[in-house]
C-alpha positions as CSV (number, residue, x, y, z in Angstrom):
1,X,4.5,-11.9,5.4
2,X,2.3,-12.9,2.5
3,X,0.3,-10.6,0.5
4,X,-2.9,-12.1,1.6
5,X,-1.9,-11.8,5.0
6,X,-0.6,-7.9,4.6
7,X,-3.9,-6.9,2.3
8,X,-5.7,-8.6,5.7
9,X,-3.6,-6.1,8.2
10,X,-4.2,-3.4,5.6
11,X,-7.9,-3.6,5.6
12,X,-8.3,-4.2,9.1
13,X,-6.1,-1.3,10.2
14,X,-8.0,1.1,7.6
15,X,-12.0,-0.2,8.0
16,X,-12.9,2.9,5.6
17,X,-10.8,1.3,2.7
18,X,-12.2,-1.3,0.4
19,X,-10.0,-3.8,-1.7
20,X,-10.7,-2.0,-4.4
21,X,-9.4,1.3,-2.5
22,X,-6.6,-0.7,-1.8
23,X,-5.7,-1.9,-5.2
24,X,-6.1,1.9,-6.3
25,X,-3.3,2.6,-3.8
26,X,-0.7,-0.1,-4.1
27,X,-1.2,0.8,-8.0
28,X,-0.4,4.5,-7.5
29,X,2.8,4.2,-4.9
30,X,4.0,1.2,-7.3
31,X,3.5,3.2,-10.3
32,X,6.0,5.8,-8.0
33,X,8.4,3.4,-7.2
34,X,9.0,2.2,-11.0
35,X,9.5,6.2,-11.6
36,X,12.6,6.3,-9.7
37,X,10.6,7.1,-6.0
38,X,12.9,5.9,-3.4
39,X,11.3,3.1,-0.9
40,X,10.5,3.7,2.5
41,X,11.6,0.5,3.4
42,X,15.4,-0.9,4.0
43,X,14.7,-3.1,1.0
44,X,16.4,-3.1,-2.3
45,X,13.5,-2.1,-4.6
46,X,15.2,-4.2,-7.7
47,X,15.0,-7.0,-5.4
48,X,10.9,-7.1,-5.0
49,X,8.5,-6.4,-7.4
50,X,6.9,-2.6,-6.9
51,X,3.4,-4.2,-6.0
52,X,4.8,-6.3,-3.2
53,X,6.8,-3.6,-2.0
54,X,3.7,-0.4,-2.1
55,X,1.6,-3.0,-0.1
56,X,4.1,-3.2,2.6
57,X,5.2,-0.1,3.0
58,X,1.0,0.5,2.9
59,X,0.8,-2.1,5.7
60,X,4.0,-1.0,7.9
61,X,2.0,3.3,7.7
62,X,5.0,4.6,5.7
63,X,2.8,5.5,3.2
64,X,0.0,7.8,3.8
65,X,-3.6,7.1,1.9
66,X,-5.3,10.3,1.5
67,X,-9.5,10.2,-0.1
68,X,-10.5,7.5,2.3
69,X,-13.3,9.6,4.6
70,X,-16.5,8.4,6.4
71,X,-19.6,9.2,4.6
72,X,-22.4,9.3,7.2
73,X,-25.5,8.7,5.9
């Protein structure tokens, strides 16, 4: 799936999350995977850049996004 495609299912899946939420989150699990974190997918991580691969274990709900509450006004 591309990355347009999965940031698209991301978003639409998570309607309190912005792209800039987003961003925030995919930078934070990829900064984990290039620290050794092991992925949650059956993918070899050497094989796919970190970014690609937070944004689809985001997408798949492997990865849990915490911070991202409903502010009623």
């Amino acid at each position: 799936m591309k990355t347009e495609e999965l940031t698209a299912k991301i978003l639409q899946d998570n309607p309190n999350m912005d792209n800039y939420q987003l961003a925030i989150a995919v930078a934070k699990r990829s900064d984990e995977l290039l620290n050794g974190a092991p992925s949650k997918l059956n993918i070899d991580p050497k094989s796919i850049k970190a970014a690609d691969l937070a944004l689809m274990e985001i997408a798949e709900g492997l990865v849990t996004i915490k911070g991202f509450i409903d502010i009623e006004e």
